[in-house]
N, C-alpha and C positions, 0 to 999 in steps of 0.2 A: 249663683247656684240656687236651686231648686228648694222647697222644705222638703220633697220626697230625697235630697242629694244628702242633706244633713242627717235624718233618721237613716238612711245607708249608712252610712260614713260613720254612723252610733253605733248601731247594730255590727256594724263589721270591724270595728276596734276594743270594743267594749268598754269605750272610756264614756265617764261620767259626767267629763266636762262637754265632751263632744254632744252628751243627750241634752246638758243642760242647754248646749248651744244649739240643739233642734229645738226645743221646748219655747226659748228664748224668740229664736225668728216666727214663729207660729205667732205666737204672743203681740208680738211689733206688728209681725202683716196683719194682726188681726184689727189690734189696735189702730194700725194705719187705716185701715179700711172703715174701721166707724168713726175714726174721730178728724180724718183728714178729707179721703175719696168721698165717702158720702156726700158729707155737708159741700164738701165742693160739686158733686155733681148734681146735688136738689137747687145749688144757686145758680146752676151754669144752667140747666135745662126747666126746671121747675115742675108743675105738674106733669107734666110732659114725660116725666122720668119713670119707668115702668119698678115696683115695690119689687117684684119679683123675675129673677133671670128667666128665659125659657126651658132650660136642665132643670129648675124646679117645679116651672108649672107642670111639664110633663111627670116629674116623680110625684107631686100632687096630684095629680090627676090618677096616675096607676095606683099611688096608694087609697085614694076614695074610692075607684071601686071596687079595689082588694076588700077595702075597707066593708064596703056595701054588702058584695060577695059573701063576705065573713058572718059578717051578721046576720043576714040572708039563712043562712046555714048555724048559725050559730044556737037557735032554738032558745030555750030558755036560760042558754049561758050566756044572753047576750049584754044584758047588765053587768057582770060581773065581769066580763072582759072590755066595755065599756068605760070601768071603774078601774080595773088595770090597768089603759092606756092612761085615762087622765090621770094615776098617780105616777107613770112612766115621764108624762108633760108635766108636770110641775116639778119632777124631781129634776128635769134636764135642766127648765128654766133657773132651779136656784142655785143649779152647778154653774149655770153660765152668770148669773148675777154675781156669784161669789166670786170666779174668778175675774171676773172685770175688777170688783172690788180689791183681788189683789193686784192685778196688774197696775191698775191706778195708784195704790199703794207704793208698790216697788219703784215706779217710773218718779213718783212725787219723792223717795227718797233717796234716787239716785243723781236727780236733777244738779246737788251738786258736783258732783263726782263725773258726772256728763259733761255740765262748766269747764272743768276743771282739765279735761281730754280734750276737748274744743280748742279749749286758748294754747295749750301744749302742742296742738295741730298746729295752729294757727304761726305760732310761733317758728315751728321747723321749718312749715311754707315760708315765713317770711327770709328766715336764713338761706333756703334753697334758692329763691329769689335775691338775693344779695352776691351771690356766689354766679350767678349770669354773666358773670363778665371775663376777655381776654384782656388777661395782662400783658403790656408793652415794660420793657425795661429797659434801660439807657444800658449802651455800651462802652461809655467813655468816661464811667461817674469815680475812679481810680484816678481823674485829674482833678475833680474838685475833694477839698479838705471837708470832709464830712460835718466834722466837730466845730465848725464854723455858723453853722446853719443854726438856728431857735427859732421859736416858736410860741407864741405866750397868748391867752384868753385873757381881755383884759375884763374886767370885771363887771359885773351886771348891774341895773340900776339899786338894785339893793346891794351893793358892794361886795358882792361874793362871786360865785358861778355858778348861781342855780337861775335862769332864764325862762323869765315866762313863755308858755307857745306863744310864736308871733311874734316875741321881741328882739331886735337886732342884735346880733352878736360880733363884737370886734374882735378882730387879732391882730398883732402884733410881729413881728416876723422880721429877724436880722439874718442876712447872710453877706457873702464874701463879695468884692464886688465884681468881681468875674463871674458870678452866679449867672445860669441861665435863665434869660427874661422869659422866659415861658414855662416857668415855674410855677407850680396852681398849688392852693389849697383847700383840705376836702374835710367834712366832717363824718364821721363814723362811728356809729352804736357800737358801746363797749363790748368788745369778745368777738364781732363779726371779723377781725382778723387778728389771728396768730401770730404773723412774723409781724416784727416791727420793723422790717427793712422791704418789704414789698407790699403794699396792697394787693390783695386781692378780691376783693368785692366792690361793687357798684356803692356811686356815691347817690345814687338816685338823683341826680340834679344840686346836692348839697354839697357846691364847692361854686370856687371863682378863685379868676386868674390873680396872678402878683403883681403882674402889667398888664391892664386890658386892651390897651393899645397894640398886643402880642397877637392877640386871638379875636378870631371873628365867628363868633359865636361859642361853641366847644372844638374849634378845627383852629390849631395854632399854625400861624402864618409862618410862611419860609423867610422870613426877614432874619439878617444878623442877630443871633442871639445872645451876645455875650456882653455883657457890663462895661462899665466903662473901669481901667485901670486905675489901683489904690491899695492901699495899704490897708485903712478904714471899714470898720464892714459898713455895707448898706443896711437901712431900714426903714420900714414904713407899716404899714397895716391894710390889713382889709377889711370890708363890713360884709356881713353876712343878712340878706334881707330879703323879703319875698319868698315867692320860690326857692331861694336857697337855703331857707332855713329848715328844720326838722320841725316836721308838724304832729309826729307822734310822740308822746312822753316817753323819760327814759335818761339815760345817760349815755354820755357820748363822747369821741374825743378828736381831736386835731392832727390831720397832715400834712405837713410839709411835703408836697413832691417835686421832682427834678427834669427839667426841659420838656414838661407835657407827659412825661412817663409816671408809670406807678412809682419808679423808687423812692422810699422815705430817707429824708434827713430829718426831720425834726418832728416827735410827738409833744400835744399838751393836754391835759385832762385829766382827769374827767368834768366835764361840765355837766348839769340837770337841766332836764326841760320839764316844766310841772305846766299845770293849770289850773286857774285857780277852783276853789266846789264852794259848793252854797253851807253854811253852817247850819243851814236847817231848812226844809225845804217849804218856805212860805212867799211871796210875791217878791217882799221886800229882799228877801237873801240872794234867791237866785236872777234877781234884776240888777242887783251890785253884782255877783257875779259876770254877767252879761257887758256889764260898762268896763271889764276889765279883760276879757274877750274879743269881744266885734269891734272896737279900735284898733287891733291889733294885726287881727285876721282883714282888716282893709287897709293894712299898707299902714295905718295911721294918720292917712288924709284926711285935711280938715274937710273939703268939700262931699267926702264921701260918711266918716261919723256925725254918729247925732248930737244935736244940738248941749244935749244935754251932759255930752263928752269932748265939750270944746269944741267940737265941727261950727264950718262956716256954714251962709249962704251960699258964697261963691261957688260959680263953676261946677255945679252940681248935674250929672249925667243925667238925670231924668227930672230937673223943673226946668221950667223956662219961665223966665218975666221975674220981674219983682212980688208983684201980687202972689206968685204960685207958690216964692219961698216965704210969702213973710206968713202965708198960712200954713206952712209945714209945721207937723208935729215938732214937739223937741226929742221926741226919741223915735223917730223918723231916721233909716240911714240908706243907705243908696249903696248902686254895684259899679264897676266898669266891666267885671267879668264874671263867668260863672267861676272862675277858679276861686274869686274870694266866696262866694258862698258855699262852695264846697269845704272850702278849710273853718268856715263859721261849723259846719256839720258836725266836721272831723275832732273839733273842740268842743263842740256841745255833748259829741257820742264819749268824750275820754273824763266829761265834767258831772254829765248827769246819768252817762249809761244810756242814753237816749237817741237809737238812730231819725233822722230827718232827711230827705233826699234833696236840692240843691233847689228844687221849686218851691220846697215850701217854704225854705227861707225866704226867697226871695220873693213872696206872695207877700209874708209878715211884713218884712222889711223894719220893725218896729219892735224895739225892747222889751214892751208891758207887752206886747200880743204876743212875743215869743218868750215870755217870761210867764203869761198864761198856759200857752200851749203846754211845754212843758210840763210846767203843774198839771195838766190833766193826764199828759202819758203818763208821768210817776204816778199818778193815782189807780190806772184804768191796770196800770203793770202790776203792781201790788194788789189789786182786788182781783 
């Protein structure tokens, strides 16, 4: 809509939010225009860029020789109306410098409250997003015993269930032995589903089979599905790694589902996924922080971390010969895909607030260089 649609829409309801919401967009476009379109189109064209539209040169131009005219005719009042435009011009000017000054004001004190609608957005999106999926449900789950089934998180390397991003996570999982071998399990942000007897939302990639040998790839195979005969329940585990893991912080928890279908037999959770922050933001902090990161975000291969985080020589994607590794930095680390440097990003943006796009990682490639870098966007953000 228009800003002449909003001063309509004022004037014809006579509400006062509605003027403030004309007042408001005027305000923004104005501001957009000096503080965003401008400088963008003096860098995009440069001199080249004309000071003044053509609808002004033309009202400039009528108005200098009204202007001229006036004076022409104006006789001996011509000082004196002279002297009344320029206090007309400067009175305008310090109307408009003021209110820049409050706009800038308002905008600087809204910013967090603007934060704060952003991530609330961001958040719905992502719910909206999670709820993208057709749910399938089994029609014969009336012959397995429900109450048979569990499900368990086994504990983190710090002996709890709070999991670093990037670090593998086990489970546990007993069921009947009649159970169907094409039985998956998925992990799932806490509250993104309601019932606890169906899935509904997208696992985004953050699951894996009971039997891999079931399934080829996310398409489970028409093979016999049914357990071998027992009394006994079965049990075994899976790992959760790579790709499969949740790369966003948050808590989350465990499904158990039934022959490749949403339905649940067994929940476990909540588990945390954190990561780690710098305790103050000097070379030294946020480079410990980094050695507890980019091992993790590369699978935790020794020939891919750096030396200085246990990584090998060996087998390394981008040296070749002996000479080329034994001159390798020690905080030197290496890719096999851009997906791990994307997930280096996606922890660096949850650790320091800091977006990085997937090259620039992989340009550093180097702990201190991106443990500089860094340091300088928090500095240039904050100044």
């Amino acid at each position: 809509m228009s800003g002449a649609s909003f001063l309509g829409l004022a004037l014809i309801s006579g509400s006062k939010l509605v003027g403030f919401l004309a007042i408001l967009r005027f305000l923004s476009h104005w501001w957009f225009l000096k503080a965003v379109e401008n400088p963008h189109m003096r860098k995009l064209y440069g001199d080249s860029l004309r000071k003044e539209a053509g609808f002004v040169k033309v009202i400039k131009n009528v108005a200098s020789k009204n202007a001229r005219l006036l004076e022409s005719r104006a006789g001996r009042h011509a000082p004196e109306i002279k002297r009344v435009a320029k206090e007309v011009k400067g009175t305008f000017e310090k109307v408009f410098e003021e209110t820049a000054d409050v706009v800038e004001e308002f905008l600087a004190k809204s910013k967090p409250k603007i934060s704060e609608v952003m991530q609330e957005t961001k958040v719905l999106l992502q719910q909206s997003r999670e709820r993208l999926v057709i749910t399938r449900v089994a029609s014969d789950l009336s012959s397995y015993d429900t109450a048979k089934y569990k499900v368990a998180i086994s504990p983190s390397a710090a002996g709890n269930t709070r999991f670093h991003l990037g670090e593998p996570i086990h489970v546990k999982w007993e069921a009947p032995q009649r159970h169907s071998r094409r039985d998956w399990i998925g992990i799932y942000r806490i509250g993104a589903n309601q019932s606890t007897l169906v899935t509904k939302t997208s696992s985004f990639g953050m699951w894996t089979p009971v039997h891999n040998e079931e399934w080829d790839g996310e398409v489970p195979l028409g093979t016999p599905h049914l357990s071998s005969r027992g009394s006994e329940p079965q049990t075994g585990s899976v790992l959760f790694e790579g790709s499969s893991l949740p790369w966003t912080t948050g808590r989350y928890e465990v499904r158990y589902h039934h022959d490749g279908k949403y339905n649940v037999l067994g929940i476990d959770g909540p588990l945390e996924v954190y990561v780690s922050k710098p305790s103050s933001l000097d070379l030294a902090s946020v480079r410990t922080c980094l050695i507890n990161i980019v091992p993790l975000c590369l699978d935790s291969d020794p020939s891919l971390v750096p030396l200085s985080c246990g990584g090998t020589h060996d087998s390394s994607p981008d040296t070749e010969g002996d000479s080329v590794a034994s001159a390798r930095d020690p905080d030197d680390f290496s890719f096999w895909s851009e997906r791990q440097a994307k997930r280096i990003c996606t922890a660096i943006e949850q650790a320091f607030d800091v977006e990085y796009a997937p090259e620039v990682i992989m340009a550093d490639a180097n702990l201190t260089r991106l443990a500089n870098r860094i340091l300088v966007s928090k500095q240039l953000l904050v100044a």
